[in-house]
VMD Tcl script that draws the C-alpha trace (Angstrom):
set ca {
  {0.00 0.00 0.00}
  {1.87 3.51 -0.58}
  {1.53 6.50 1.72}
  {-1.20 7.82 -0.32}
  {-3.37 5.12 0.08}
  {-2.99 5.13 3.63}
  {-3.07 8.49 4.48}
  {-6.31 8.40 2.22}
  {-7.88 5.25 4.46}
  {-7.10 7.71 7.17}
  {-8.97 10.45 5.93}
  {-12.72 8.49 4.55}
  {-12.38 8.22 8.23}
  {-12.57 11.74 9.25}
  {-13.58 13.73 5.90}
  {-16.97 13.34 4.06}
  {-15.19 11.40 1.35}
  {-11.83 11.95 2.19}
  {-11.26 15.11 0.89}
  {-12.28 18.63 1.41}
  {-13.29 19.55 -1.83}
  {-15.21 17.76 -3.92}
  {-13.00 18.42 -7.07}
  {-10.04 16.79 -5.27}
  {-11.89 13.05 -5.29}
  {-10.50 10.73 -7.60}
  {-13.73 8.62 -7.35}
  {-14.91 9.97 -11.17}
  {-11.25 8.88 -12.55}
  {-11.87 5.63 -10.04}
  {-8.54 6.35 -8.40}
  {-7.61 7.85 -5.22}
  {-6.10 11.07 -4.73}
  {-2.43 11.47 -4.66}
  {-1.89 13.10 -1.11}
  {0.50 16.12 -1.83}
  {3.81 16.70 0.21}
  {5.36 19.69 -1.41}
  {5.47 21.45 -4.86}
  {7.98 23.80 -6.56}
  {7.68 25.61 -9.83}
  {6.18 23.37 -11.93}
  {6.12 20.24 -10.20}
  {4.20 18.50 -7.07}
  {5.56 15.69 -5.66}
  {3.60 13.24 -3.21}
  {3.78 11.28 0.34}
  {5.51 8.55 -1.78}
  {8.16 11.00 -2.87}
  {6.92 10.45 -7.11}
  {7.08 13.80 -8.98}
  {4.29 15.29 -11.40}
  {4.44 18.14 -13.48}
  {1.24 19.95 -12.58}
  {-1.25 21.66 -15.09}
  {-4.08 22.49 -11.89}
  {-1.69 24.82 -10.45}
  {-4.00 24.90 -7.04}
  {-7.14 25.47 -9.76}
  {-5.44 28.52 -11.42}
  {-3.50 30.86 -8.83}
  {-0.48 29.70 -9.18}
  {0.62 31.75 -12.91}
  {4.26 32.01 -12.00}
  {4.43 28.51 -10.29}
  {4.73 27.01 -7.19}
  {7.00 28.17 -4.36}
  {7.98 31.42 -6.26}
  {11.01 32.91 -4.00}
  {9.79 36.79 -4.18}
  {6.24 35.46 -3.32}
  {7.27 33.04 -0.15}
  {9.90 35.60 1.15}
  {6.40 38.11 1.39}
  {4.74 35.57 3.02}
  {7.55 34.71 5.60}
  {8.11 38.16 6.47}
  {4.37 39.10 7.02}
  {3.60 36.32 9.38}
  {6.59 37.52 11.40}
  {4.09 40.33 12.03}
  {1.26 38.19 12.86}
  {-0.90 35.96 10.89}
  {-4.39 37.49 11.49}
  {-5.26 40.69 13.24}
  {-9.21 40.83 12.36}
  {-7.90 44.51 12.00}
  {-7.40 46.96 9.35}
  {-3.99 47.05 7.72}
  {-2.07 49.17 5.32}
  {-1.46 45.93 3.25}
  {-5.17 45.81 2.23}
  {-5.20 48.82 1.31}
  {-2.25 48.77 -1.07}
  {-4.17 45.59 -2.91}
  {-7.54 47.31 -3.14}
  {-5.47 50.48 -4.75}
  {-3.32 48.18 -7.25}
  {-6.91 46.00 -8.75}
  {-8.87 49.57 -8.90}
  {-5.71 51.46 -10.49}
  {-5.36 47.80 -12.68}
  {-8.63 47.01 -13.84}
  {-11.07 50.38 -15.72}
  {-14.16 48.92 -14.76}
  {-13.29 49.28 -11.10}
  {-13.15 51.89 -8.86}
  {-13.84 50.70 -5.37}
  {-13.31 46.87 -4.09}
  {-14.24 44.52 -1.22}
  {-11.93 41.56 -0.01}
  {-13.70 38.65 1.08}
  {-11.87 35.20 1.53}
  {-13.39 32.78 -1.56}
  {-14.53 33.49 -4.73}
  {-17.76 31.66 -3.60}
  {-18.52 35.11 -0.99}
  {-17.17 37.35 -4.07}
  {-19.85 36.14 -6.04}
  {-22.40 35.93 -3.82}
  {-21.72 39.54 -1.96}
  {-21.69 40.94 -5.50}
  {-25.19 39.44 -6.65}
  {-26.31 41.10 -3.64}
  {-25.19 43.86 -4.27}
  {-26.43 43.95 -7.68}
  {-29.51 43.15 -6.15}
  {-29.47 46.37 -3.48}
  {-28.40 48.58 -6.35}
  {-31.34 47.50 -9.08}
  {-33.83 46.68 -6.36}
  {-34.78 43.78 -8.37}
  {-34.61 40.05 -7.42}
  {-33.85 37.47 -10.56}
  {-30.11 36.37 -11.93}
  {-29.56 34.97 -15.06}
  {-26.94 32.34 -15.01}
  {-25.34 29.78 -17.71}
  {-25.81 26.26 -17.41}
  {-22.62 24.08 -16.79}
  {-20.93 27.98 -15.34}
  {-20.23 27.29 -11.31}
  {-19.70 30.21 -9.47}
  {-19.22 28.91 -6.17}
  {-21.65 26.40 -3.74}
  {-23.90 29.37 -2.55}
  {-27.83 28.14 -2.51}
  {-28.77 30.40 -5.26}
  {-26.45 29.69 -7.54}
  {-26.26 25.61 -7.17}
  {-28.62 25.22 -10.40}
  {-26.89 23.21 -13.34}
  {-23.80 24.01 -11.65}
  {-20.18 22.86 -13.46}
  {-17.48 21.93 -12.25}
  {-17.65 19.21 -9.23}
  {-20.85 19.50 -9.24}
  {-21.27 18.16 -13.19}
  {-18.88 15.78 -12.43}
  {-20.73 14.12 -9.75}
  {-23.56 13.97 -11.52}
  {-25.66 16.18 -9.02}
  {-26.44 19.57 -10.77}
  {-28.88 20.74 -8.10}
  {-27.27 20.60 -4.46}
  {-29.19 18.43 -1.69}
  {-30.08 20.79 1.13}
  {-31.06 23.50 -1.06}
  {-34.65 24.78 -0.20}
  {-36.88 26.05 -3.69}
  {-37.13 28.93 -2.13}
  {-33.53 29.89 -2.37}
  {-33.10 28.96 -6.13}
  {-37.23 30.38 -7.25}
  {-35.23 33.86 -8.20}
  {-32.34 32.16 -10.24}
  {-32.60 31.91 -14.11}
  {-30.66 29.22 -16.14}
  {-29.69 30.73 -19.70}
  {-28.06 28.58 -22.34}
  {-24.20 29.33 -22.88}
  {-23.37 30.99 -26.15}
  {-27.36 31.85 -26.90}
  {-27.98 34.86 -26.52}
  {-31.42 34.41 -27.92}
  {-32.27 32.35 -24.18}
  {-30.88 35.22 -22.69}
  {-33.11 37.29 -24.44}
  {-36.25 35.02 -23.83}
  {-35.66 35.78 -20.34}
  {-35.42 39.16 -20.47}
  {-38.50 39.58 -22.32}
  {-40.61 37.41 -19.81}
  {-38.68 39.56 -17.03}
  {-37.71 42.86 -18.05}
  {-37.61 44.91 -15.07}
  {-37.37 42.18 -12.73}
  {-33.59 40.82 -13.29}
  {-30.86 41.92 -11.22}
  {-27.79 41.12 -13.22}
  {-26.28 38.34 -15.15}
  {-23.61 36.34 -13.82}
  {-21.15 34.44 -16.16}
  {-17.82 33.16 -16.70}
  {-16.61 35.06 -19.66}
  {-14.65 32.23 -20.38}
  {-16.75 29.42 -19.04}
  {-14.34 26.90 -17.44}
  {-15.78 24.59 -14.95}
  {-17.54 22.65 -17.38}
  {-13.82 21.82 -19.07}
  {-12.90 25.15 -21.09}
  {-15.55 26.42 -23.61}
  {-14.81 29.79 -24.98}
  {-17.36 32.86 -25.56}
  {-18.57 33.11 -29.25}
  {-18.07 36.23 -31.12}
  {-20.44 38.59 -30.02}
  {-21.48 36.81 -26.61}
  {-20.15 38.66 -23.92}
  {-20.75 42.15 -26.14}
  {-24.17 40.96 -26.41}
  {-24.91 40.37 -22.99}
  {-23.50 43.91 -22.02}
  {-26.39 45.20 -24.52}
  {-29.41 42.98 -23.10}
  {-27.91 44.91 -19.47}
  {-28.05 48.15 -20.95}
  {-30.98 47.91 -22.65}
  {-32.81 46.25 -19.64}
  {-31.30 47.87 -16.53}
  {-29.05 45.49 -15.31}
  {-25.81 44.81 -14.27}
  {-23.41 42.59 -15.65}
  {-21.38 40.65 -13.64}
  {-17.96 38.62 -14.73}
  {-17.11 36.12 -12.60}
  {-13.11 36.25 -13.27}
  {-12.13 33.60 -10.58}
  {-10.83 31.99 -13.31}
  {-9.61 34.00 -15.84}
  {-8.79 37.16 -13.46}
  {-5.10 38.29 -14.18}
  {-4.55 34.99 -16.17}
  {-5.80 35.79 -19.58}
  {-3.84 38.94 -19.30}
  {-3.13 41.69 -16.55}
  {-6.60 42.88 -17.22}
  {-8.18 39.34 -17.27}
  {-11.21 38.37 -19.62}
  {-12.78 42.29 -19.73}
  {-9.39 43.65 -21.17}
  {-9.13 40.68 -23.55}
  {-12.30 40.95 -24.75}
  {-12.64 44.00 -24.48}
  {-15.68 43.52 -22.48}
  {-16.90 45.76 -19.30}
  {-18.76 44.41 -16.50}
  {-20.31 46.29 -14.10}
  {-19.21 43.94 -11.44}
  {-16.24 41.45 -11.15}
  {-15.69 39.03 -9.00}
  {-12.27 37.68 -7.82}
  {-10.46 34.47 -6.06}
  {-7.12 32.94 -4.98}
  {-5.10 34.26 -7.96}
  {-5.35 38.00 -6.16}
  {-3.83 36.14 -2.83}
  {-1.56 33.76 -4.95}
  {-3.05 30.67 -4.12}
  {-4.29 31.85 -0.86}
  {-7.81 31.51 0.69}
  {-8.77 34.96 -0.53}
  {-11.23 36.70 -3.28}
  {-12.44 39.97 -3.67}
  {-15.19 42.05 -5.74}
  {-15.79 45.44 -6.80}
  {-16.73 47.73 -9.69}
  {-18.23 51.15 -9.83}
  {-18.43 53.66 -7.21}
  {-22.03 54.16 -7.40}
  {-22.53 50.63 -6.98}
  {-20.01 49.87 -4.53}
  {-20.85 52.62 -2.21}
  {-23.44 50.49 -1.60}
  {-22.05 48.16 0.75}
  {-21.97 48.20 4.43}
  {-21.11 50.68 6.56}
  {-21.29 53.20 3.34}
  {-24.30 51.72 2.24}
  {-27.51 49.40 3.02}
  {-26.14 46.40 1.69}
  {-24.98 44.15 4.24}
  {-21.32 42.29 4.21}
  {-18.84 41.38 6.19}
  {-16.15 38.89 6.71}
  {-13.66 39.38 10.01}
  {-10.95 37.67 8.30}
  {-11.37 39.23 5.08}
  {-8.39 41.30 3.84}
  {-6.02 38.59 5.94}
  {-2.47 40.25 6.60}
  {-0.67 37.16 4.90}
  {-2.91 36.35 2.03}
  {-2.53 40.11 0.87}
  {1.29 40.54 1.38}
  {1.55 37.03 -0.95}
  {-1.29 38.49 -4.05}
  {0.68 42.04 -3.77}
  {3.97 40.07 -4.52}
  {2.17 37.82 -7.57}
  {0.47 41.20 -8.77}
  {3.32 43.21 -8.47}
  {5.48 40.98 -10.60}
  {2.78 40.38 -13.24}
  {2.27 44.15 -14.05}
  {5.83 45.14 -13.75}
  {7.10 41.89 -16.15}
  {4.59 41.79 -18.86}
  {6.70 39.52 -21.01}
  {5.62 36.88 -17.80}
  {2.24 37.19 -20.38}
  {3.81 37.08 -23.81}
  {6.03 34.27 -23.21}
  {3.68 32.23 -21.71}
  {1.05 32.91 -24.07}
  {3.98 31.70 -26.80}
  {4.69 28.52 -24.96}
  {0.73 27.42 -24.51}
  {0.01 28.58 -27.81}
  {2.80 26.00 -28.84}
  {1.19 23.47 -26.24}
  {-2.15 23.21 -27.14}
  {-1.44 23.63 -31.06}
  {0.96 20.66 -30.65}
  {-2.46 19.06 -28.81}
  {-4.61 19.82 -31.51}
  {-1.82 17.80 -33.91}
  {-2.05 14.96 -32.16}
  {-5.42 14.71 -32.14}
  {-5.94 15.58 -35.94}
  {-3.27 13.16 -36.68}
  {-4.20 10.30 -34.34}
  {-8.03 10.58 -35.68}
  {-8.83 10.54 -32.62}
  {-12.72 11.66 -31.56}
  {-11.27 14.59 -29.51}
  {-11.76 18.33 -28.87}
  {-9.36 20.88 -27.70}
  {-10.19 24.22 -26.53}
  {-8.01 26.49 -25.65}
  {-6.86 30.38 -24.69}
  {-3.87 31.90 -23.73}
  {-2.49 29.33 -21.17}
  {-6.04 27.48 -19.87}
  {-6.96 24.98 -21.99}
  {-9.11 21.31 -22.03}
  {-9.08 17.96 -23.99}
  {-12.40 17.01 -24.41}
  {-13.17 13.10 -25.30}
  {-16.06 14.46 -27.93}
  {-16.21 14.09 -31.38}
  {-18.54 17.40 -31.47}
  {-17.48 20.81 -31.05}
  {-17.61 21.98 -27.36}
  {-19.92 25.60 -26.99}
  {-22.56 24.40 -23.99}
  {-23.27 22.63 -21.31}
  {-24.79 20.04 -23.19}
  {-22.18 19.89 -25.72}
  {-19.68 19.02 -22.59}
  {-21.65 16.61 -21.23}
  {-21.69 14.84 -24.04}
  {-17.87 13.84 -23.64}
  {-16.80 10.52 -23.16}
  {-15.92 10.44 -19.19}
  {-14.80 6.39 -19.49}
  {-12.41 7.63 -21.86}
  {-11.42 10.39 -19.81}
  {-10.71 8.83 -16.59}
  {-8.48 5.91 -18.35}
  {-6.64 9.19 -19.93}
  {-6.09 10.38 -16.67}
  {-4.97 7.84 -14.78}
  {-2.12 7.08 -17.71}
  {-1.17 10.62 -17.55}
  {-1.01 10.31 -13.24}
  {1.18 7.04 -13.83}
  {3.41 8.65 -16.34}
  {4.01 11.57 -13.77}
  {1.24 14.11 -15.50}
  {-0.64 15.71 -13.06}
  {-4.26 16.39 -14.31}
  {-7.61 17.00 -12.73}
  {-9.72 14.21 -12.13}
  {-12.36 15.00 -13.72}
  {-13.22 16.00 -17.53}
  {-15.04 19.19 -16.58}
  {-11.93 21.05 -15.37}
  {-9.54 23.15 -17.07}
  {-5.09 22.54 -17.86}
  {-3.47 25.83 -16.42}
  {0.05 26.37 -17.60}
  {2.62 28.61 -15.38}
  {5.69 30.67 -16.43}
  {7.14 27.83 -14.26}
  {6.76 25.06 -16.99}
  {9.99 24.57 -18.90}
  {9.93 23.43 -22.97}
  {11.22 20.08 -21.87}
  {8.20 19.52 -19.16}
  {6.04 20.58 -22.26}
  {7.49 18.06 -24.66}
  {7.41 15.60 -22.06}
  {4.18 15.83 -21.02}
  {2.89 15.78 -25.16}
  {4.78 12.65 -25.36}
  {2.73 11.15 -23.11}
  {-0.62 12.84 -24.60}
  {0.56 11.35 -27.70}
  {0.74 7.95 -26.67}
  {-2.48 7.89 -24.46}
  {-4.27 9.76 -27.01}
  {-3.45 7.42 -29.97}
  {-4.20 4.72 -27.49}
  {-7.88 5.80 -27.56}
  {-8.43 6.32 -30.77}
  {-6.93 2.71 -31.39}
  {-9.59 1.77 -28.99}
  {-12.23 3.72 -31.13}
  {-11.46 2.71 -34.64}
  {-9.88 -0.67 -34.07}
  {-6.65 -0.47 -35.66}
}
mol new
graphics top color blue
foreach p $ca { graphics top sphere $p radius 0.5 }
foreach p [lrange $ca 0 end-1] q [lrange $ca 1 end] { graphics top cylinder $p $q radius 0.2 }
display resetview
C-alpha cells in the first residue's frame, strides 16, 4: 500500500469522502487522490516521494508557479508580524489600490476570503443597487456552492452527476434563471418574460468549470447590450480567468466591461482569498457606506494580501511573464490539436492563452450540453495514464489545464509525449486499428 493510500484510508475516516473539496476526489477517474507533500515551480511531488508536473496549479492561482522565492519571502516576512489581526492594515489597502488602479471597470473593491462570498456579496449587491430580485446564469458555469447559484452548476458538481445541491430549499433557487451558454437568444427570452425584474447576469466570460468552452463572437458584447438595454448589471465572474488571460483578465481581452467582477485565490496567490468590486455608485453600496450588508472578520487577511501584492506586483511590472507564456501554450495546445488531428482521434481541444481542455467528444464543445456529451470512461483511463506517467491532471473531464511561467519546454514536450501515446491509445480503442 503507498503513503497515499494510507493516508487516504485515514482520511474516509474523518472527511466526508476523504477530501475537502469535492474536485479533489479521484472517485470519477476511479482512483484515489495522490496526497501532496510539497510542490515547486512546476512540479508536485507526493507522500511517496513520485514527482508530477502539474497543469491544476491549485485550480489557477499559481501563474508564475509554485514556491515562487519573491512570493514566499512576502509571506515569511508578514507572518513575522502576525498571521491574522481581524484589524485593518495598510497591506489591504495597497491591494484594493493596485486591482482599482489595474482594472477600468473598477473603482472601489471589497476583499472577502473565496470566490464563492465574491460572487455571492456581488449578486447582492447587484440586487441592493437594481432593487430587483432574478439572476440569469449559464448552465454548466459554477460560481461557487452558494444556494442560489447551485442550479446546473459545473465543475464538481457536473462531475458528480448532481447539478442541483441536496439541502437546497426552492425557495432559495425560485429567483435564479438558467440561460443557455453561447445563446444569446435564451438570454433574451428571459429578459423579455422579465424585463424589469432581473438583477444582473452572472457568467464566466470564459466558461471553465464545465472543461474550457470559450465565448462566441459577439457573446459577452451581447450580454452587455441585453444589461443596458434592460437595466441590469453585468457581472464577470473572473475567478478563473482574473489576471490569467492577461493583466486585465477576460474584460481587457475581450474587451468587455462588466459592471461587477468578481475575484479568487489568484489576487492572494493561491491563498484563501477573493475579492469584488466595480463602480463607485454601486459599490458605495455596501456596508457601513451603504444598506447592503457584508462582512467577513478575516477578510483582507495580513498574509494572504502581502503574498497576491507580490504575484500582482510581478505580473504588471514583467509583462513579457504574459507574452512568453502565451507563446509557450500557444505552442502546447497547437501541438495538442496535432495529435489529435493526426491520431483521428474523436477529440476536442479548446483552448486560450495558457487554460486549456481535452475534451473526449467528437462534437465541437460551446454548452453545457455539448460538454456533457464527452466521453468520461475515456477520460478517466486518460487520466490515470497521464497520473502514472508523472502528468498531473484533474480528475475529472469538466476542469480546465493551467500552464505557469514555471513550466519549462522540456516539461512541455514531455508531457505531449505522453498525450501522444495515451491519445493514440484511444483512438486505437475507437477505430480498431
Amino acid at each position: 500500500m503507498t503513503n497515499s493510500e494510507k493516508i487516504f484510508a485515514e482520511a474516509v475516516k474523518y472527511i466526508p469522502g476523504g477530501v475537502n473539496s469535492p474536485v479533489r476526489a479521484f472517485g470519477s477517474i476511479g482512483s484515489i487522490p495522490r496526497m501532496i507533500a510539497r510542490a515547486d515551480g512546476a512540479k508536485l511531488y507526493d507522500e511517496d516521494g513520485r514527482e508530477y508536473i502539474d497543469f491544476v496549479c491549485s485550480w489557477g492561482p499559481m501563474i508564475l508557479g509554485h514556491n515562487h522565492p519573491k512570493i514566499r519571502r512576502a509571506v515569511q516576512e508578514a507572518c513575522e508580524k502576525g498571521v491574522s489581526f481581524g484589524a485593518a492594515t495598510k497591506v489591504e489597502v495597497e491591494m484594493a489600490k493596485l486591482i482599482c488602479e489595474s482594472i477600468p471597470s473598477i473603482d472601489m473593491v471589497r476583499m472577502v476570503n473565496s470566490g464563492t462570498e465574491a460572487v455571492m456579496s456581488a449578486i447582492r449587491v447587484a440586487r441592493g443597487y437594481t432593487g430587483r430580485d432574478k439572476v440569469v446564469k449559464f448552465a454548466g458555469c459554477y460560481h461557487g456552492h452558494s444556494d442560489g447559484l447551485l442550479i446546473q452548476a459545473g465543475s464538481g458538481a457536473l462531475t458528480a452527476g448532481i447539478p442541483d445541491s441536496a439541502g437546497v430549499p426552492e425557495n432559495c433557487t425560485k429567483d435564479t434563471l438558467p440561460a443557455v451558454y453561447n445563446d444569446l437568444s435564451s438570454v433574451e427570452e428571459l429578459f423579455g418574460r422579465f424585463p424589469e425584474e432581473i438583477a444582473c447576469i452572472v457568467v464566466e466570460p470564459v466558461a471553465a468549470n464545465m472543461g474550457v468552452v470559450l465565448p462566441e463572437d459577439g457573446f459577452l458584447e451581447g450580454l452587455r447590450s441585453l444589461c443596458d438595454r434592460y437595466g441590469a448589471l453585468l457581472l464577470f465572474d473572473e475567478v478563473i480567468t482574473g489576471f490569467r488571460l492577461c493583466f486585465g483578465g477576460a474584460q481587457e481581452y475581450f474587451g468587455v466591461r462588466p459592471d461587477l467582477t468578481a475575484y479568487g485565490k489568484i489576487i492572494g496567490a493561491g491563498m484563501p482569498v477573493g475579492a469584488y468590486g466595480g463602480r463607485r455608485e454601486i459599490m458605495s453600496m455596501v456596508a457601513p457606506a451603504g444598506p447592503v450588508y457584508q462582512a467577513g472578520t478575516l477578510s483582507g487577511n495580513p498574509v494572504a494580501m502581502a503574498a497576491g501584492l507580490a504575484q500582482l506586483s510581478l505580473l504588471r511590472e514583467h509583462p513579457e511573464y504574459y507574452r512568453e507564456l502565451h507563446e509557450k501554450a500557444d505552442r502546447f495546445f497547437d501541438s495538442m490539436e496535432r495529435i489529435v488531428k493526426d491520431t483521428k482521434a474523436p477529440c476536442q481541444v479548446n483552448h486560450i492563452t495558457s487554460l486549456g481542455c481535452l475534451f473526449f467528444s467528437g462534437e465541437p464543445v460551446t454548452d453545457y450540453r455539448s460538454a456533457k456529451n464527452s466521453d468520461t470512461k475515456a477520460y478517466a483511463a486518460y487520466c490515470n495514464a497521464m497520473l502514472e506517467e508523472g502528468i498531473y491532471l484533474a480528475p475529472a473531464q469538466f476542469e480546465a489545464m493551467f500552464l505557469s511561467a514555471a513550466h519549462s519546454s522540456e516539461d512541455l514536450e514531455r508531457t505531449l509525449t505522453v498525450i501522444s501515446s495515451c491519445v493514440r491509445r484511444y483512438s486505437e480503442r475507437c477505430y480498431g486499428v
